[in-house]
C-alpha positions as CSV (number, residue, x, y, z in Angstrom):
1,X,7.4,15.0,-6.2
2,X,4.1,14.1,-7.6
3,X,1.2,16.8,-6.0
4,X,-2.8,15.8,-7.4
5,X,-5.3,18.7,-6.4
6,X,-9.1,17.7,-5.5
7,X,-12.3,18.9,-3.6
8,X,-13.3,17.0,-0.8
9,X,-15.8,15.0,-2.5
10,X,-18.3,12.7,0.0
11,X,-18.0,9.3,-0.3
12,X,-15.9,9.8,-3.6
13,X,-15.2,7.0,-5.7
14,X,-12.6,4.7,-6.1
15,X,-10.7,6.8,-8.5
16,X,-10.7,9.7,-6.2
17,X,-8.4,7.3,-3.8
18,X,-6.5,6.1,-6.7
19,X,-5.1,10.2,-7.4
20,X,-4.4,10.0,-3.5
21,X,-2.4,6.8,-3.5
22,X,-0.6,7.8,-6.8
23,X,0.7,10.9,-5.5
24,X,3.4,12.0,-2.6
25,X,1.0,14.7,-1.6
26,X,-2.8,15.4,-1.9
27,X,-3.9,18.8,-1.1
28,X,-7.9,19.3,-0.2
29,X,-9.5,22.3,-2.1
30,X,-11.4,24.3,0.0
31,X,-10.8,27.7,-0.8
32,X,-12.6,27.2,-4.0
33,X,-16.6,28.2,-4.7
34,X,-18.6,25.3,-4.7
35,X,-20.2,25.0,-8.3
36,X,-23.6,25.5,-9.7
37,X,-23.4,22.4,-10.7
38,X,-22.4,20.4,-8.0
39,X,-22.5,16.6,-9.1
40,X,-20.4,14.8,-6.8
41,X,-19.3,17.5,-4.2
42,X,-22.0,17.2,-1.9
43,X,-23.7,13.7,-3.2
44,X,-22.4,10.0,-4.2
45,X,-23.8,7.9,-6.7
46,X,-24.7,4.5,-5.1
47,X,-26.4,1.8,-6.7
48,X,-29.8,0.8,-5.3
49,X,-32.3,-2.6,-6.1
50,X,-29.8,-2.4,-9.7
51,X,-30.8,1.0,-10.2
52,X,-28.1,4.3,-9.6
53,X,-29.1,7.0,-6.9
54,X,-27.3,9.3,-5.6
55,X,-26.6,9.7,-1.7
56,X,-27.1,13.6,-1.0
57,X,-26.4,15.9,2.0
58,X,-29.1,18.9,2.2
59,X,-26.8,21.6,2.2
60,X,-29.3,23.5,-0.3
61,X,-27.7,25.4,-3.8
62,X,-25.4,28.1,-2.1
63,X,-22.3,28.7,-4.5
64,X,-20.1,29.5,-1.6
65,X,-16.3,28.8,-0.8
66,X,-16.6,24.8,0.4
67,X,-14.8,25.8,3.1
68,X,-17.5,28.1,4.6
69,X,-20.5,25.5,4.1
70,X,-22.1,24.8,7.0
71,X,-23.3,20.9,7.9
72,X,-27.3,21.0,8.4
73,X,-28.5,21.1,12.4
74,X,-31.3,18.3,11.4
75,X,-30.0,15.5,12.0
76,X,-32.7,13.4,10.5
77,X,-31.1,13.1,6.8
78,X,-28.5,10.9,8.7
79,X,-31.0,8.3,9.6
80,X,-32.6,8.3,6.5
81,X,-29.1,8.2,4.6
82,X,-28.3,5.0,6.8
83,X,-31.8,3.5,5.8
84,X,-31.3,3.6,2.4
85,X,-27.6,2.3,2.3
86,X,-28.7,-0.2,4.5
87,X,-31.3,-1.3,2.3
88,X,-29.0,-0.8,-0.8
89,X,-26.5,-3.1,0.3
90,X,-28.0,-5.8,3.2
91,X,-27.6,-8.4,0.9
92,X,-23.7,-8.0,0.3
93,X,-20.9,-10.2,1.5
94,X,-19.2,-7.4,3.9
95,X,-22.7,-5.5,4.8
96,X,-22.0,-6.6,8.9
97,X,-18.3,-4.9,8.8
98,X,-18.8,-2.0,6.6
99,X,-22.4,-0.9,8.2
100,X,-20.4,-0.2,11.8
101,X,-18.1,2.0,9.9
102,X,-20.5,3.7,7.8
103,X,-22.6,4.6,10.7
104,X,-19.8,5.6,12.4
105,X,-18.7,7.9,9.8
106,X,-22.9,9.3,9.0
107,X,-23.2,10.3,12.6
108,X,-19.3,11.9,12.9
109,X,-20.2,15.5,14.3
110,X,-18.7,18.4,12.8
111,X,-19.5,22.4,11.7
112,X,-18.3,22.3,8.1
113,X,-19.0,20.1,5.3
114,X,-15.5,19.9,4.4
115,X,-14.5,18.6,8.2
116,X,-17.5,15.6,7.8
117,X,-15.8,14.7,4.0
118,X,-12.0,14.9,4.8
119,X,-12.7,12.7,7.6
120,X,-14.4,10.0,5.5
121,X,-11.9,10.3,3.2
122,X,-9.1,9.9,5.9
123,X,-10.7,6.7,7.3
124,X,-10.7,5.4,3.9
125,X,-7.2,5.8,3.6
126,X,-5.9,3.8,7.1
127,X,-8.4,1.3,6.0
128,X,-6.9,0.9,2.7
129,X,-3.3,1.4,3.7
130,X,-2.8,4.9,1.4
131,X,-0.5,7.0,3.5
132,X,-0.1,10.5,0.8
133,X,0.8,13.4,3.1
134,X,-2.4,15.3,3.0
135,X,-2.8,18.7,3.0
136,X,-5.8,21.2,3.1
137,X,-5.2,25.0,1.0
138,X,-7.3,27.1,3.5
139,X,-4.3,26.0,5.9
140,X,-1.2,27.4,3.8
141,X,-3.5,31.3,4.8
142,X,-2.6,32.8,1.6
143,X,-4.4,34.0,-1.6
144,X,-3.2,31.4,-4.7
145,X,-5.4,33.0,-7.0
146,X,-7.6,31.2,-9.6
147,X,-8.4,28.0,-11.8
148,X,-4.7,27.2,-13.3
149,X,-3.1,29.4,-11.5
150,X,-4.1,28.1,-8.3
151,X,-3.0,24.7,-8.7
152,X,0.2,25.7,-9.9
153,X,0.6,28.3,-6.8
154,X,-0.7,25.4,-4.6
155,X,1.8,23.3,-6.7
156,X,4.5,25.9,-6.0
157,X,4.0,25.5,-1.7
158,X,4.7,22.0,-1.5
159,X,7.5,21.9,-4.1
160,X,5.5,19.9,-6.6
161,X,7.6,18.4,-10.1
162,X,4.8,17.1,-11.3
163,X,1.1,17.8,-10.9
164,X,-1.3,15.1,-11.5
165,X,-4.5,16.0,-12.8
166,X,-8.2,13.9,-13.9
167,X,-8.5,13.4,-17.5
168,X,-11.8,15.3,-17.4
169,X,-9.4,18.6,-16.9
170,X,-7.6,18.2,-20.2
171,X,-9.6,20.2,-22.0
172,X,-9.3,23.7,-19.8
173,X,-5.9,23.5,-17.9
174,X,-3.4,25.8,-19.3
175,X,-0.9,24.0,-19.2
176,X,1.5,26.9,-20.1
177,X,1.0,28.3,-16.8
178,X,2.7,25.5,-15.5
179,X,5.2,24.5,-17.9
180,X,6.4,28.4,-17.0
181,X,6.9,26.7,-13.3
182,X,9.1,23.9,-14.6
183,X,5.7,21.7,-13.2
184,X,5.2,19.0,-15.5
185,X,1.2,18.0,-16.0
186,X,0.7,14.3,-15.8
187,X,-3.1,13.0,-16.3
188,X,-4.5,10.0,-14.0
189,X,-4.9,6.9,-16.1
190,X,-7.5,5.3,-13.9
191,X,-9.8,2.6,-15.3
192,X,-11.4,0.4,-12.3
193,X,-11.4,-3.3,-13.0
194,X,-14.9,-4.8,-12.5
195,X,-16.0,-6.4,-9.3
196,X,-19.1,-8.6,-8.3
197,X,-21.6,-5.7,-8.1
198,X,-25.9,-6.1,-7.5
199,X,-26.3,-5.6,-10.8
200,X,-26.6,-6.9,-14.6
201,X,-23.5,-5.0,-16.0
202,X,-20.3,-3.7,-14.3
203,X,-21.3,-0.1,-13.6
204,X,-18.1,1.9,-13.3
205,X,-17.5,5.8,-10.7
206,X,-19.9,4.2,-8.3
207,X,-19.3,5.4,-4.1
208,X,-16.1,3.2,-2.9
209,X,-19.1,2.2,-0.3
210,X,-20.2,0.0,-3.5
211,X,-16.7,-2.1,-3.8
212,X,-16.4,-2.0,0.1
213,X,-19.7,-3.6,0.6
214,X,-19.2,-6.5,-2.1
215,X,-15.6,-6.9,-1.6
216,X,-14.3,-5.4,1.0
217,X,-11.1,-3.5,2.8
218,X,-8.8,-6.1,1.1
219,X,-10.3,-6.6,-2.5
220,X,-10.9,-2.7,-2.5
221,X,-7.1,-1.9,-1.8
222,X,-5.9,-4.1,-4.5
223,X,-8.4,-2.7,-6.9
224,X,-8.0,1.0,-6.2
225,X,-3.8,0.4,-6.5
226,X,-4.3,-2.1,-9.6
227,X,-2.4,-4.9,-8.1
């Protein structure tokens, strides 16, 4: 069994489904504290008139567990999200479809961040026919320690053989910590073919909002699960 490991990014990029759909199960990490430098946690890079921008929640800088951060009680930062995305993206061949379901999924009320991400990311998947049993680590109720050693424990809980991990991690998982498990570490081979973006050059880790406005459900599917 294939297990990947992953925060529950907003609006993550196509990649982010790729681990999903390349794995028998995908466990949500929640337990973990959110980091200082939170890049794509809490924000997702869009591009707008040819120019990338990122799409950001205010949920301020607290370095808390993601699973205790709380979604902000102003609502106005959903409006002014759907403004600019509808701006961003009016010109595109799928705007009228996607736009309902973005809307749909700016205005979904929730008390924690990680409910409002999980359930984008769960629409996502119907819509792009990924069905990766899904699991979130706050709901095991146990302590499975830190960085390595988490995965692995996490690893551990749903019987994992293999754990599939982003390139990025290469250079600080121990793999000896798993190899100890009988887990074997595979890394995600992921490069996204370019499609017809609103812009000069193909510009690559964009939200899968980009590829779903300018191709759509259909074109987005076969490019996440390189068919």
């Amino acid at each position: 069994m294939i297990v990947s490991i992953h925060q529950p990014n907003f609006f993550p990029w196509m990649g982010f489904f790729n681990k999903i759909n390349s794995s028998d199960a995908f466990i949500f990490l929640t337990e973990s504290r959110r980091s200082k430098n939170d890049k794509y946690l809490t924000r997702s890079l869009i591009l707008n008139n040819s120019s990338q921008s990122y799409l950001s929640i205010p949920l301020g800088a607290k370095q808390i567990k993601i699973c205790d951060l709380l979604m902000p009680k102003d609502r106005q930062w959903r409006i002014d999200m759907l403004n600019v995305i509808n701006a961003a993206y009016s010109n595109c061949d799928f705007y009228d479809e996607i736009l309902v379901d973005i809307e749909k999924l700016l205005m979904f009320d929730c008390e924690f961040f990680y409910e409002f991400s999980i359930n984008i990311i769960y629409f996502f998947m119907k819509n792009l026919n990924i069905h990766t049993n899904c699991f979130l680590d706050k709901n095991f109720n146990k302590d499975f320690g830190e960085a390595s050693m988490r995965l692995v424990n996490l690893c551990n809980e749903v019987n994992a053989e293999k754990y599939l991990s982003g390139i990025g991690a290469k250079s600080y998982i121990d793999e000896d910590i798993f190899i100890k498990d009988k887990i074997d570490v595979i890394y995600q081979n992921y490069s996204p073919q370019p499609y017809g973006q609103r812009s000069n050059e193909f510009i690559s880790g964009l939200s899968i909002i980009d590829v779903l406005f300018n191709c759509g459900y259909d074109a987005a599917e076969k490019l996440i699960k390189n068919k």
